[in-house]
N, C-alpha and C positions, 0 to 999 in steps of 0.2 A: 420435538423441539418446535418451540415456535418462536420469531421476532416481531418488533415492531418497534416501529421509529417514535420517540417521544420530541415533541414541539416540532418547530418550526426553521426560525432564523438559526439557529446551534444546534441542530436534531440530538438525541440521544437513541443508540442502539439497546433497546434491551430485549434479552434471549430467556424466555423462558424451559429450563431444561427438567426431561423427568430424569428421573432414576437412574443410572445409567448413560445418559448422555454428556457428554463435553464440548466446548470449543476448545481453541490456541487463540491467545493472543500475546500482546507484549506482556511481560511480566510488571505488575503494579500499576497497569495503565487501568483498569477494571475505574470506574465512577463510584459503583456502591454495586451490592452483592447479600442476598441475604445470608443468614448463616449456615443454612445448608449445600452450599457453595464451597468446594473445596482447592484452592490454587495451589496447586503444584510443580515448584521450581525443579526439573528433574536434574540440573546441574549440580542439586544440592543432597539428592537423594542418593542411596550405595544403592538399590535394587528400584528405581520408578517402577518398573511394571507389576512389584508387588503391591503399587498404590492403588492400581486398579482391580473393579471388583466385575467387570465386563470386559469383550474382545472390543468394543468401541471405545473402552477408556483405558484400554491400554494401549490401541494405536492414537489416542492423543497423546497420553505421556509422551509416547516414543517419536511423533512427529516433533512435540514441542521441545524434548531433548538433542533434535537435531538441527534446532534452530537460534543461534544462542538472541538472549535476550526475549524470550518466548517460554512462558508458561499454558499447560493445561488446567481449566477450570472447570472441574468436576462435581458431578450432582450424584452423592454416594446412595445414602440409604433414602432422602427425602429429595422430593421436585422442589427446586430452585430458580431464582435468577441471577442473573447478572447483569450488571447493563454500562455501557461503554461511550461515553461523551466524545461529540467531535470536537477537536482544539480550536478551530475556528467556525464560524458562519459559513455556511456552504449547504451540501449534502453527501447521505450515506447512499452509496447506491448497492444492492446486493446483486454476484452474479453467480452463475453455473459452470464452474471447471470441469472440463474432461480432458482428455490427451489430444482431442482435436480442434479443443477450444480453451488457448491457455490467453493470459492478460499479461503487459505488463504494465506499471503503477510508479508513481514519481515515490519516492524513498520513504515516504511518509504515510503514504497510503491504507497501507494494510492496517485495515480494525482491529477485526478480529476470520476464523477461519472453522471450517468443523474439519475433523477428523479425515488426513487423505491428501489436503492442502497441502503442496509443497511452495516454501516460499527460498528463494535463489537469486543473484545479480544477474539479470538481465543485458543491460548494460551499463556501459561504462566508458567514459573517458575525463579526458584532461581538459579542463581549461586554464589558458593560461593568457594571463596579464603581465606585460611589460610592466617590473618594476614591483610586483606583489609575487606571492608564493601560490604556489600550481594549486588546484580547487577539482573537484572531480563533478561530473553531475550521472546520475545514476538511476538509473530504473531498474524497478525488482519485477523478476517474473513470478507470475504467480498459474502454478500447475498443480499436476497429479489429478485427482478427482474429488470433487465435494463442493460446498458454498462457501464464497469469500465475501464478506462484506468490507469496503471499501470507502474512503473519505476522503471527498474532494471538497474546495472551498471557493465560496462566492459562489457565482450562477455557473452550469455546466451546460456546454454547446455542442452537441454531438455532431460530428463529423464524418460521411462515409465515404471510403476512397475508393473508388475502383481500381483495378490495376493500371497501372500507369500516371497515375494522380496521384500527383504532391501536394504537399501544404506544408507552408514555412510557418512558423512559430518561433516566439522566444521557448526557449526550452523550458523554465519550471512555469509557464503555462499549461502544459502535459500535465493533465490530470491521468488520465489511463487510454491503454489502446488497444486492442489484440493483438496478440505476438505476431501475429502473421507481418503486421506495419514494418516497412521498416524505418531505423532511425539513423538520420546521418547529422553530423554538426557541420557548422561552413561558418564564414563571414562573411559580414555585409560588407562591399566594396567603399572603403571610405579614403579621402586625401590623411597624409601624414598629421597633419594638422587639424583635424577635425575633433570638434568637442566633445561628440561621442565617444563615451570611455571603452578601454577594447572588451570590457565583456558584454557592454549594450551591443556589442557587435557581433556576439557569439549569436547564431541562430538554428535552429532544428529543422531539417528538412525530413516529412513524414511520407512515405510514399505507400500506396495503396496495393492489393486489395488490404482491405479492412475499417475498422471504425475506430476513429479517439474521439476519447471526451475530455475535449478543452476545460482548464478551469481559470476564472476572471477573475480571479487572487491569488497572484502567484504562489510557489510553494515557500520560498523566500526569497525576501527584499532586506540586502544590505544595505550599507549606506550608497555604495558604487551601483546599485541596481544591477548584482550578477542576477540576472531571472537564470533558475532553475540549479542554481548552481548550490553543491550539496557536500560539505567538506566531510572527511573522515581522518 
């Protein structure tokens, strides 16, 4: 398996895979793919694992079957590519899971994954505005063992916490962070009256040890300006 980032300003990830090899990623989200590329919806299959002709492409079916809205992208009898567009301007960055080194990624995040990658809600809470309906904002962790490529947008600031070191943020700020981070919501103290709407006033407090990497285009921007905020 090999990758590499194509351009610059909107990078494109493409995976050259031999024989045998696979990733997961979302299902349909692939940019372009030659034809010896095989995407496998296993929600759609009676037996997935009889689609594999390898023990690595059959623990993708069966990772991407436990993950809905997740296909495996298979490289059967001929070497392949695949290659995977970021939605906006920013960067891909690739990282190394293990059990002692899990990440977790604002909702959007996740590329693509190889085989072993487990992807899970992290967290989660409410936000809620006076006068609108409740919003959730949500980070996925991302575990098990293998490489995850990931897509953050605009410029990324990497930040290290030692223990006991905070850093407040608007929340979809939060590009990625290691799980070890922890994450809490709060509000900014503001008068009754103040123009700031109450989700400009929702804020993330990240506490250390560990490393996030900030991103300088939110994950989205409503009309209210909920940063980070991620409905379901």
């Amino acid at each position: 398996m090999h990758d590499q980032l194509l351009g610059s300003t909107q990078p494109v990830l493409s995976i050259s895979l031999e024989p045998g090899e696979s990733v997961v990623a979302a299902t349909g989200e692939f940019a372009w793919m030659t034809d010896s590329i095989q995407m496998a919806d296993p929600v759609q299959l009676a037996d997935p694992v009889q689609l594999a002709d390898s023990v690595r492409m059959a623990d993708s079916v069966r990772m991407a079957a436990g993950q809905p809205g997740m296909s495996a992208y298979l490289a059967k009898a001929e070497a392949g590519t695949v290659a995977f567009a970021s939605r906006l301007p920013g960067a891909i960055l690739s990282v190394e899971v293990t059990p002692g080194r899990e990440f977790m990624v604002h909702s959007r995040a996740f590329l693509a994954g190889t085989p072993g990658i487990e992807l899970s809600i992290g967290f989660r809470q409410s936000l809620r505005t006076p006068g609108t309906a409740g919003s959730e904002f949500v980070l996925r962790r991302i575990g098990g063992v293998g490489r995850a490529w990931v897509e953050l947008s605009g410029d990324v600031v990497r930040r290290d916490l030692p223990a006991g070191v905070s850093l407040r943020t608007h929340p979809w700020h939060i590009g990625m962070s290691d799980a070890s981070v922890a994450v809490q919501i709060t509000e900014l103290e503001e008068p009754a009256d103040s123009p700031v709407g109450g989700d400009a006033r929702q804020l993330a407090v990240l506490s250390g040890p560990g490393s996030v990497w900030l991103q300088s285009m939110p994950s989205r921007i409503p009309p209210s300006q909920d940063f980070g905020v991620v409905t379901t």
